[in-house]
N, CA, C and O atoms as CSV, one atom per row, in Angstrom:
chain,resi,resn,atom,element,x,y,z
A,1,UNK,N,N,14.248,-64.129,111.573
A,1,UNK,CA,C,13.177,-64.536,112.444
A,1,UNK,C,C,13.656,-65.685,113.334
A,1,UNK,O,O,14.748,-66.227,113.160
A,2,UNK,N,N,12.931,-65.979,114.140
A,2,UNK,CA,C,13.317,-66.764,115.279
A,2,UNK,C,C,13.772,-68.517,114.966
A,2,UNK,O,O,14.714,-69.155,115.438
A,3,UNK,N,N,12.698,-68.945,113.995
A,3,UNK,CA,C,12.859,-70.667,113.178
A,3,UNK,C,C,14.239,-70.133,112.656
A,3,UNK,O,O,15.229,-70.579,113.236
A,4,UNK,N,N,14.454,-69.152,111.540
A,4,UNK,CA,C,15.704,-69.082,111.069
A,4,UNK,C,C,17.171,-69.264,112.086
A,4,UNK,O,O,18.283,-69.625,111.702
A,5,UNK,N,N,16.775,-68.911,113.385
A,5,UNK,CA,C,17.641,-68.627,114.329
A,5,UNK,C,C,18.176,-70.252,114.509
A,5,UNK,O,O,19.196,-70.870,114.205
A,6,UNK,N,N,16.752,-70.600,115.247
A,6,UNK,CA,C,17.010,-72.367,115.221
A,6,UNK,C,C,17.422,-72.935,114.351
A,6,UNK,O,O,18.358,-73.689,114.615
A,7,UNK,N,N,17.086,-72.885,113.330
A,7,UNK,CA,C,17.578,-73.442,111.901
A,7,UNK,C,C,19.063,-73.898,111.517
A,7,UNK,O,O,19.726,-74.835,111.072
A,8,UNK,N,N,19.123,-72.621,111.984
A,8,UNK,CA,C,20.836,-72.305,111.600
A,8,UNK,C,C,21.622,-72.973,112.669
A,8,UNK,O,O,22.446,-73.834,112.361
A,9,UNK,N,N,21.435,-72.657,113.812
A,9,UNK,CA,C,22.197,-73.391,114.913
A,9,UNK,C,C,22.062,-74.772,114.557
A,9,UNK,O,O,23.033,-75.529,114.552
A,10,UNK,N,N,20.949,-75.119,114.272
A,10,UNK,CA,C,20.875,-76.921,113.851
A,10,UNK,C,C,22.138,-77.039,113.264
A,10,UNK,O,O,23.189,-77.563,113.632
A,11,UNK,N,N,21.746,-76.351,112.136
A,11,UNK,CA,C,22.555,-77.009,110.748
A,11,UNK,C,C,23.919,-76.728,111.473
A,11,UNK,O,O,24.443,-77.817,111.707
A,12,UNK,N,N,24.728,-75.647,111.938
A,12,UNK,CA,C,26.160,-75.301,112.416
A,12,UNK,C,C,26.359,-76.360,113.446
A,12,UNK,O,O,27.544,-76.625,113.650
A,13,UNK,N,N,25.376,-77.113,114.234
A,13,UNK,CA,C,26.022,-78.021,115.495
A,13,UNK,C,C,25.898,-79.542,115.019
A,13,UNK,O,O,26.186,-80.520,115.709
A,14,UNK,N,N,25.331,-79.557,113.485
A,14,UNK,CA,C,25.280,-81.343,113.170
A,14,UNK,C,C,24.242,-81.402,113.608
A,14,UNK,O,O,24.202,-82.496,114.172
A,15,UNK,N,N,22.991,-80.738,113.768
A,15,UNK,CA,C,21.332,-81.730,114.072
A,15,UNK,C,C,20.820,-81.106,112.581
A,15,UNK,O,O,20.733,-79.962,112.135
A,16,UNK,N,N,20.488,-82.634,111.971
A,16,UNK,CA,C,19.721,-82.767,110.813
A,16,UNK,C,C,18.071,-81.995,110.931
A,16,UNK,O,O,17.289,-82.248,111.847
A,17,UNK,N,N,17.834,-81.196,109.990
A,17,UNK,CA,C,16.547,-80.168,110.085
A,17,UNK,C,C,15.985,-80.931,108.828
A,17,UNK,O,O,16.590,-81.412,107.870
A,18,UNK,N,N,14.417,-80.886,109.176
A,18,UNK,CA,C,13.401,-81.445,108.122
A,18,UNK,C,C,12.520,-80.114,108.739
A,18,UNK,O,O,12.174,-79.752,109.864
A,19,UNK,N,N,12.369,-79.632,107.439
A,19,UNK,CA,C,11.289,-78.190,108.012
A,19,UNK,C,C,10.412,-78.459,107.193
A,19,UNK,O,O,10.576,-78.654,105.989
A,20,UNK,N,N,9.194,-78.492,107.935
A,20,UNK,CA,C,7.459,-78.552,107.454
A,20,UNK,C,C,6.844,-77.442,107.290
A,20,UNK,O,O,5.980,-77.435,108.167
A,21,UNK,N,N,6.757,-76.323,106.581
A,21,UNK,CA,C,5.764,-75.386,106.506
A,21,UNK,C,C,3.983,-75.602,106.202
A,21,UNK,O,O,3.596,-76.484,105.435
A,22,UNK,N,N,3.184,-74.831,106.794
A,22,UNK,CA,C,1.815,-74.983,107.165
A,22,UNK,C,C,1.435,-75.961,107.643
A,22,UNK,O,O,1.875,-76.424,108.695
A,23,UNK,N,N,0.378,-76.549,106.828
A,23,UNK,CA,C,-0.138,-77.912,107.864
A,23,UNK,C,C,0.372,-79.045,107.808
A,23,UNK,O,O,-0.307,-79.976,107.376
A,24,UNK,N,N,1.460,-79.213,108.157
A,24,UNK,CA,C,2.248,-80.598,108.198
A,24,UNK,C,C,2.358,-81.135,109.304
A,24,UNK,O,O,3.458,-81.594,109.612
A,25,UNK,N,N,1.108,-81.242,110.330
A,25,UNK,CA,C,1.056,-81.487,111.377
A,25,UNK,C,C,1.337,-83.282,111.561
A,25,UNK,O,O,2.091,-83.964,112.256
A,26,UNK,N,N,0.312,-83.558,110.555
A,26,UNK,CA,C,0.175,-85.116,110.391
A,26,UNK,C,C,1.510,-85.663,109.714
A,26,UNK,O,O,2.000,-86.781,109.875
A,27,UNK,N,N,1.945,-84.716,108.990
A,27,UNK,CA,C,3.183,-85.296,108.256
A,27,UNK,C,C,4.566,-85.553,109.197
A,27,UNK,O,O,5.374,-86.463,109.012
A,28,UNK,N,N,4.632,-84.555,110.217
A,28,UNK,CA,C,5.164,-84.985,111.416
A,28,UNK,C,C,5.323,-85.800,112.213
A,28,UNK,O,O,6.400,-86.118,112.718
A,29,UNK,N,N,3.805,-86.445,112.529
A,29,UNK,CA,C,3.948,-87.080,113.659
A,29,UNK,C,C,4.237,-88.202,112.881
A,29,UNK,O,O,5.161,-88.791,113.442
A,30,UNK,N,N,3.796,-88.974,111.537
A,30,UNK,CA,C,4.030,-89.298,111.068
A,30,UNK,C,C,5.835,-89.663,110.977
A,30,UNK,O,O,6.308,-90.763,111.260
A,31,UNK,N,N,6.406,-88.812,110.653
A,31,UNK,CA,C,7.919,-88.530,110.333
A,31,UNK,C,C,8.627,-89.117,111.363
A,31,UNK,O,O,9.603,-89.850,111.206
A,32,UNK,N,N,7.828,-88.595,113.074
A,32,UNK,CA,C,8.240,-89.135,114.331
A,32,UNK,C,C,7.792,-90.872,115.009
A,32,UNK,O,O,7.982,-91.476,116.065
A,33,UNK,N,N,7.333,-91.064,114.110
A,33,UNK,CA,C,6.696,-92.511,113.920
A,33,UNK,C,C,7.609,-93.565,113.505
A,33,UNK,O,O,7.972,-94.580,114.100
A,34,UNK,N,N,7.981,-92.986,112.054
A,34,UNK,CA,C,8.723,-93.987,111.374
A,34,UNK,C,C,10.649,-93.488,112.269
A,34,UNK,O,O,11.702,-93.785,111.705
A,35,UNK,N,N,10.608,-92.914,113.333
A,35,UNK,CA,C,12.015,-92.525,113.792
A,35,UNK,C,C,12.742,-92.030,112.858
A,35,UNK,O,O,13.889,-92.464,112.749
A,36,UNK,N,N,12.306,-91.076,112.015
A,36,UNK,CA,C,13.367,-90.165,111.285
A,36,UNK,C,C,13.448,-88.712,111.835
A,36,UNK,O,O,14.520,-88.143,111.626
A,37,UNK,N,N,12.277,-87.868,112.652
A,37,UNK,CA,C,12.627,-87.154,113.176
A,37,UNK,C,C,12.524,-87.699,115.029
A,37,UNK,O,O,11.576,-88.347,115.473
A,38,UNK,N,N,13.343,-87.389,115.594
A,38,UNK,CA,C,13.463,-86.939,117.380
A,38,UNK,C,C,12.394,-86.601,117.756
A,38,UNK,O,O,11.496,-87.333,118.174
A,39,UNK,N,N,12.390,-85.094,117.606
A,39,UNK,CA,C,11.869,-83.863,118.235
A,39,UNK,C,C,10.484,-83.285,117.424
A,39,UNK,O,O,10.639,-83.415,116.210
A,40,UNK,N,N,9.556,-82.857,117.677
A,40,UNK,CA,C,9.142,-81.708,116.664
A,40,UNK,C,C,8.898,-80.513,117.978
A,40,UNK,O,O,8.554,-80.523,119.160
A,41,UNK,N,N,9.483,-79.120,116.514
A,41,UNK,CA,C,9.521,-78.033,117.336
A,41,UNK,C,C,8.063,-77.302,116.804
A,41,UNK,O,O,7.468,-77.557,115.756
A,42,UNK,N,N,7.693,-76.349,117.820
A,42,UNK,CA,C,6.077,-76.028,117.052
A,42,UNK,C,C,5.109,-75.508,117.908
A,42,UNK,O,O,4.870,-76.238,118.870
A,43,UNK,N,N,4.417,-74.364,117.843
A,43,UNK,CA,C,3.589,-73.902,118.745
A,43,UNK,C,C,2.174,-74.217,118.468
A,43,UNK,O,O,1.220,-73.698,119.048
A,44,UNK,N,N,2.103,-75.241,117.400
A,44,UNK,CA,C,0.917,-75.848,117.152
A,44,UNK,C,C,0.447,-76.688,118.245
A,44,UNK,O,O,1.311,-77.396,118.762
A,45,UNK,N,N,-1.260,-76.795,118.913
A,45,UNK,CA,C,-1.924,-78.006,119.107
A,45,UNK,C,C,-1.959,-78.800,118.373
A,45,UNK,O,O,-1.940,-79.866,118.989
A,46,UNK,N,N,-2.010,-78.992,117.117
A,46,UNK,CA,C,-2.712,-80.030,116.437
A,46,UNK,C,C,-1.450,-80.868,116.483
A,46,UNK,O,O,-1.753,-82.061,116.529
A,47,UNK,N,N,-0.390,-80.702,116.487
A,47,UNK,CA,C,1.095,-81.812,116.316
A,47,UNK,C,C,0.577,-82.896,117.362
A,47,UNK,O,O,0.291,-84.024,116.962
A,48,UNK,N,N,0.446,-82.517,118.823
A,48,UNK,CA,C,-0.100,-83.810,119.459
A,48,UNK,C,C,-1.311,-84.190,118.926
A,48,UNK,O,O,-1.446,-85.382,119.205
A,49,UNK,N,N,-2.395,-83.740,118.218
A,49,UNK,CA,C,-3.073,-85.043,118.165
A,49,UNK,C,C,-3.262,-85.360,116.788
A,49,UNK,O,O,-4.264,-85.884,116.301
A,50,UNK,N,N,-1.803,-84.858,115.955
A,50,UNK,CA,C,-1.872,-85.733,115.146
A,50,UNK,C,C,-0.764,-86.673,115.360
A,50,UNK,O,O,-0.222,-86.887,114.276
A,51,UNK,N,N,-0.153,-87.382,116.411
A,51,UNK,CA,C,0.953,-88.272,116.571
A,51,UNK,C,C,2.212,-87.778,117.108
A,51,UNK,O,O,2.946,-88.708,117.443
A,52,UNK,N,N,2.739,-86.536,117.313
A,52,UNK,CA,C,3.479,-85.878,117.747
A,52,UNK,C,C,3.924,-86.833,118.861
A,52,UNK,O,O,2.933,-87.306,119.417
A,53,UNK,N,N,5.308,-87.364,119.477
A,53,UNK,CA,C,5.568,-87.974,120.173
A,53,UNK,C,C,6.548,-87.213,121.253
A,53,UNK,O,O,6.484,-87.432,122.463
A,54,UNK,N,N,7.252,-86.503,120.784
A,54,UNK,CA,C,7.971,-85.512,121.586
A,54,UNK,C,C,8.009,-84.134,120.708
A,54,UNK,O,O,8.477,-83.765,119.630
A,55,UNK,N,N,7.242,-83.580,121.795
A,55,UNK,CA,C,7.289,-81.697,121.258
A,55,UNK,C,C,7.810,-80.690,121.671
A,55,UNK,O,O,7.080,-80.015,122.397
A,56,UNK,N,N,8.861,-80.292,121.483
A,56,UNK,CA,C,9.356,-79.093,121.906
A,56,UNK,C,C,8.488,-77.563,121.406
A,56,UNK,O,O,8.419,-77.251,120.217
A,57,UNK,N,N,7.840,-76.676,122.570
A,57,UNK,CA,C,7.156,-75.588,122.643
A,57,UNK,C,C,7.401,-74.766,122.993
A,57,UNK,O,O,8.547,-74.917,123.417
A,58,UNK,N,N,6.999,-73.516,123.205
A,58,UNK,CA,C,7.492,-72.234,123.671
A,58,UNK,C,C,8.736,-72.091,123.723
A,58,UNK,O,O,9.236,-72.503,124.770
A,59,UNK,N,N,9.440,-71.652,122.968
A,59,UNK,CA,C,10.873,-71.737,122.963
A,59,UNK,C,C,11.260,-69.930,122.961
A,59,UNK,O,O,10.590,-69.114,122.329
A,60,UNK,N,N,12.275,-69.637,123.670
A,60,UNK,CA,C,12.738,-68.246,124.143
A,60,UNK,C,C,13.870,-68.156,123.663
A,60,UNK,O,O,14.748,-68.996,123.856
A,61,UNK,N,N,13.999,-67.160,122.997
A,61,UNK,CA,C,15.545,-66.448,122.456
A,61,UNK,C,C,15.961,-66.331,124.149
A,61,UNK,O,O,16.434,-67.183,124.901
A,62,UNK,N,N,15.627,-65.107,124.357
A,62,UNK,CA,C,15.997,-64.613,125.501
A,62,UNK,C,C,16.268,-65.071,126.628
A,62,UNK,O,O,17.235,-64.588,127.217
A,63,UNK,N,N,15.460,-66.177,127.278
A,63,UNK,CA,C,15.871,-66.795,128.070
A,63,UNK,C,C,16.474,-68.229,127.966
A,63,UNK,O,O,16.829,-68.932,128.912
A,64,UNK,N,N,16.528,-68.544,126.576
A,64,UNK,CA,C,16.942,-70.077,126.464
A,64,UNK,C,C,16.382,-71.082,126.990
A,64,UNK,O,O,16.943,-72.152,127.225
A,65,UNK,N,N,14.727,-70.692,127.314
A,65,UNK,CA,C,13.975,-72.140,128.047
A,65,UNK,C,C,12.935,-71.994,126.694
A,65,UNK,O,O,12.661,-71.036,125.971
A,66,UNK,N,N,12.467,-73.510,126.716
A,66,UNK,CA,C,11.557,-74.450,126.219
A,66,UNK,C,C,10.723,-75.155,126.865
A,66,UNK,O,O,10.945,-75.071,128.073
A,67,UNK,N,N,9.520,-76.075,126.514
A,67,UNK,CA,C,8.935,-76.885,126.817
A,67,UNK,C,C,9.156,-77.889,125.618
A,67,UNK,O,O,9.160,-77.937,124.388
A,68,UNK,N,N,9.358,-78.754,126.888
A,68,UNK,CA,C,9.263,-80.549,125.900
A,68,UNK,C,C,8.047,-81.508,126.583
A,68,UNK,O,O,7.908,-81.809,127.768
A,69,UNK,N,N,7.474,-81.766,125.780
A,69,UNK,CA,C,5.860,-82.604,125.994
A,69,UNK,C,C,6.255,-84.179,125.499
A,69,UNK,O,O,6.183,-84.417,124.294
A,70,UNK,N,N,6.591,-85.043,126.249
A,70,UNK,CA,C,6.648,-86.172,125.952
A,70,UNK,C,C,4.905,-86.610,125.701
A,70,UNK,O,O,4.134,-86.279,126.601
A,71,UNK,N,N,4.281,-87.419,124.356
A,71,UNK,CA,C,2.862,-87.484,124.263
A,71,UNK,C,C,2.395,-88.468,125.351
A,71,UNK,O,O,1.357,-88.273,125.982
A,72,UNK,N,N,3.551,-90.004,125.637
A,72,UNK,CA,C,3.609,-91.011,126.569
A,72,UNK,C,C,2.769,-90.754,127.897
A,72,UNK,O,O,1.681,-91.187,128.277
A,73,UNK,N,N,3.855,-89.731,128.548
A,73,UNK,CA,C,3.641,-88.919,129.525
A,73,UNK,C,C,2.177,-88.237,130.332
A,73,UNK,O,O,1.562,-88.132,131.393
A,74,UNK,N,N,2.209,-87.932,129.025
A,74,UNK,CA,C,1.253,-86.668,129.058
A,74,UNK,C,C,-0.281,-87.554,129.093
A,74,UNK,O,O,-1.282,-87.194,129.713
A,75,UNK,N,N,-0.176,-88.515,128.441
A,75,UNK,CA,C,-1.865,-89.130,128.044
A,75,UNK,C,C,-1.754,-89.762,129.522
A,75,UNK,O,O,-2.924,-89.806,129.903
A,76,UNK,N,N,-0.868,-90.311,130.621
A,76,UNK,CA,C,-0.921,-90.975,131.592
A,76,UNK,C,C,-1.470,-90.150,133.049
A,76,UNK,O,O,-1.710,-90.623,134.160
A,77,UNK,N,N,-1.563,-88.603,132.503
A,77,UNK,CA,C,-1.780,-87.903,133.850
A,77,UNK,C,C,-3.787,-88.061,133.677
A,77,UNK,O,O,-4.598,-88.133,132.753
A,78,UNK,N,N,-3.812,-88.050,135.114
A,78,UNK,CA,C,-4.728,-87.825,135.561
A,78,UNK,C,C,-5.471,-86.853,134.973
A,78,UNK,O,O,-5.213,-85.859,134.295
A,79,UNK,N,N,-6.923,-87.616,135.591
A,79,UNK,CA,C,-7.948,-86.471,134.937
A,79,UNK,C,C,-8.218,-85.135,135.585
A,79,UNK,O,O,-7.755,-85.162,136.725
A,80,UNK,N,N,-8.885,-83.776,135.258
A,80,UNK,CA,C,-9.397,-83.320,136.098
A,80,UNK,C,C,-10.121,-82.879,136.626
A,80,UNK,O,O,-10.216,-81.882,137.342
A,81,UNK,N,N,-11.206,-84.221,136.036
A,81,UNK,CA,C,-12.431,-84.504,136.670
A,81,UNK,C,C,-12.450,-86.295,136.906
A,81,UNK,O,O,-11.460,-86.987,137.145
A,82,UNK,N,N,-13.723,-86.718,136.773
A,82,UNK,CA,C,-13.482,-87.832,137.264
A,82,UNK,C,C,-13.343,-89.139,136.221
A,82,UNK,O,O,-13.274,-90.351,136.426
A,83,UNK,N,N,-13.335,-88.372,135.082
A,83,UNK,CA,C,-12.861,-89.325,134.009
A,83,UNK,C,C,-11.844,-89.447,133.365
A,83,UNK,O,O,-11.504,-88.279,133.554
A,84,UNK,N,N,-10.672,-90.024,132.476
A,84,UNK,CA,C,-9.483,-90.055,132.113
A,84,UNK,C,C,-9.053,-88.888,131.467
A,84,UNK,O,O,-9.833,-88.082,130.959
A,85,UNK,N,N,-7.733,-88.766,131.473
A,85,UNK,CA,C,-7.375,-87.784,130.784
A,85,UNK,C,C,-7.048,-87.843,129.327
A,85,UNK,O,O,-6.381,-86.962,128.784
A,86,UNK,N,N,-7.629,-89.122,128.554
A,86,UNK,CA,C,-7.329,-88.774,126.984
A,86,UNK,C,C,-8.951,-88.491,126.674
A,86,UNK,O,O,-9.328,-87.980,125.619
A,87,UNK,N,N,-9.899,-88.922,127.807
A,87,UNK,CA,C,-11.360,-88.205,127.499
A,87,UNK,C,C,-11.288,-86.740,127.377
A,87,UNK,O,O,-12.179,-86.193,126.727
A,88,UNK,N,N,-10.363,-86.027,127.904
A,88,UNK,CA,C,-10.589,-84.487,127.843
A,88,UNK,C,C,-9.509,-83.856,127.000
A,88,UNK,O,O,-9.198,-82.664,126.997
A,89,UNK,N,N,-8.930,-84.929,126.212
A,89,UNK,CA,C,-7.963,-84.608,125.105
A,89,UNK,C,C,-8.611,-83.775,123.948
A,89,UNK,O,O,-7.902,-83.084,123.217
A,90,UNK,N,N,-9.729,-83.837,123.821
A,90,UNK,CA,C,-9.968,-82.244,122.507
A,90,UNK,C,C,-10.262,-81.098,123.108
A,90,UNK,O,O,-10.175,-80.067,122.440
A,91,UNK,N,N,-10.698,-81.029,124.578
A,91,UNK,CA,C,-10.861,-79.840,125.243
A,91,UNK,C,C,-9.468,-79.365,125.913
A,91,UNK,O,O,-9.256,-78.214,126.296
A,92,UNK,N,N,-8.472,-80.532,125.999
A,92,UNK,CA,C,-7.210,-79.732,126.654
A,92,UNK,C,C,-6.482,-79.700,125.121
A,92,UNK,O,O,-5.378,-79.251,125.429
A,93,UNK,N,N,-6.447,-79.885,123.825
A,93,UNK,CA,C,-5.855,-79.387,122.775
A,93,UNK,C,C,-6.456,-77.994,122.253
A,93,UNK,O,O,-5.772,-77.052,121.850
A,94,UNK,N,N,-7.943,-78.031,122.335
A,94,UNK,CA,C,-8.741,-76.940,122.242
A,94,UNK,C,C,-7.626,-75.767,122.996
A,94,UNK,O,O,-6.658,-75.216,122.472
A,95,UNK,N,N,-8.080,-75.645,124.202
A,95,UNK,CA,C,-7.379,-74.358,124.743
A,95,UNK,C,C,-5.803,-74.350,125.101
A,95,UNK,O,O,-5.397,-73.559,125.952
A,96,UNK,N,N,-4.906,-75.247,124.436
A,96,UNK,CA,C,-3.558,-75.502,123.724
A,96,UNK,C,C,-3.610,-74.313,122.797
A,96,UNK,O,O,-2.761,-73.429,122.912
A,97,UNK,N,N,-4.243,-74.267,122.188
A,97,UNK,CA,C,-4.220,-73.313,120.840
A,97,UNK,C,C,-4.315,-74.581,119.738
A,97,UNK,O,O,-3.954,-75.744,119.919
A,98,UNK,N,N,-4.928,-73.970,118.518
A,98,UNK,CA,C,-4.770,-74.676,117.244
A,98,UNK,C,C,-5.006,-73.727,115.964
A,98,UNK,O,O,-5.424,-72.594,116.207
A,99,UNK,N,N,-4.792,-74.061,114.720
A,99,UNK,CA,C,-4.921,-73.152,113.642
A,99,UNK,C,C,-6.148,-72.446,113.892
A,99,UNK,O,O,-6.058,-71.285,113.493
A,100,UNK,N,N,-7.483,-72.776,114.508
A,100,UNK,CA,C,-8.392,-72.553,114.619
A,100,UNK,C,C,-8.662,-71.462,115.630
A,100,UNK,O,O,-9.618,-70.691,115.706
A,101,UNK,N,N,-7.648,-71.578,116.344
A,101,UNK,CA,C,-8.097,-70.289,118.169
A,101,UNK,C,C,-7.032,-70.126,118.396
A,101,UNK,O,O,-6.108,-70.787,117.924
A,102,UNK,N,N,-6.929,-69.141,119.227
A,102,UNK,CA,C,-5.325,-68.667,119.504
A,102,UNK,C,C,-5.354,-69.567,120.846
A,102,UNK,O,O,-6.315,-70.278,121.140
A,103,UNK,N,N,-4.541,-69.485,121.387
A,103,UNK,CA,C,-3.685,-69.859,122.705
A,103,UNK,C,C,-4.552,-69.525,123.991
A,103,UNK,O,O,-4.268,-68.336,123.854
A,104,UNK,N,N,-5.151,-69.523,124.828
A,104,UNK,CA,C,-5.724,-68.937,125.973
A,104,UNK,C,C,-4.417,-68.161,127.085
A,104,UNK,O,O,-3.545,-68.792,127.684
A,105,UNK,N,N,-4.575,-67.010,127.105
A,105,UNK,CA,C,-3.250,-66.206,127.721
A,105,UNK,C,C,-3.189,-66.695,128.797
A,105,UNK,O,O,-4.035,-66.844,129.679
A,106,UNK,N,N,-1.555,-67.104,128.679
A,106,UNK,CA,C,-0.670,-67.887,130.113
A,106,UNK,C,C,-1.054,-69.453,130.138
A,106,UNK,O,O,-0.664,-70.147,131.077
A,107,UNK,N,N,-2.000,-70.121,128.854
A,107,UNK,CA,C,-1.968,-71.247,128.818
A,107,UNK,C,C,-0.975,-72.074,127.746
A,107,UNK,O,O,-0.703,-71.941,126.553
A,108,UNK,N,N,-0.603,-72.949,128.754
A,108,UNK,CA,C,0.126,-74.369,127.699
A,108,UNK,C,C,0.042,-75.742,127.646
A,108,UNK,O,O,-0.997,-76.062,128.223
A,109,UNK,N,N,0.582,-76.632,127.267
A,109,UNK,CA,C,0.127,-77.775,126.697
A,109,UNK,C,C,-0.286,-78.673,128.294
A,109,UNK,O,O,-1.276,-79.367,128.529
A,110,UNK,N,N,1.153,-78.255,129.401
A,110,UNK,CA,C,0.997,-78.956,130.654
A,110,UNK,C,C,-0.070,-77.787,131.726
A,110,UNK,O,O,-0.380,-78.111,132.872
């Protein structure tokens, strides 16, 4: 499967893997807190709002592209309406996708 794919390349190029199965969303951002992990990889919403600081998403065998979501970044953009954009942070994680709803087709985190 595809994590196995990543997995393995980690481990063969020297990047240290901490793999979280199910809801280890919080345990993540967490993890990325105390600077023991970089990155988290993950097609979860909930990683950003549980602390997720840099997320790597949608990731392609095939074409070799990704998305990386700096959280910094991301809370600084504009709203798009006339109030801030961490006010519309459960409605733009909402249609992110979460364990709860799938993904809205052709939508992502940016």
């Amino acid at each position: 499967d595809f994590v196995a794919m990543v997995v393995d390349w980690c481990k063969k190029n020297g990047v240290a893997v901490c793999a979280a199965p199910f809801e280890a969303e919080w345990q993540l951002g967490y993890l990325q807190l105390l600077n023991i992990v970089q990155v988290i990889i993950s097609e979860d919403g909930d990683v950003f709002a549980s602390g997720g600081d840099q997320i790597i998403t949608q990731l392609s065998w095939n074409s070799g592209s990704c998305c990386l979501y700096d959280r910094s970044k991301e809370l600084k953009r504009k709203s798009a309406g006339e109030g801030k954009f961490d006010d519309e942070l459960v409605a733009w994680l909402t249609l992110a996708g979460n364990d709860y709803i799938k993904r809205l087709h052709g939508n992502s985190y940016a």
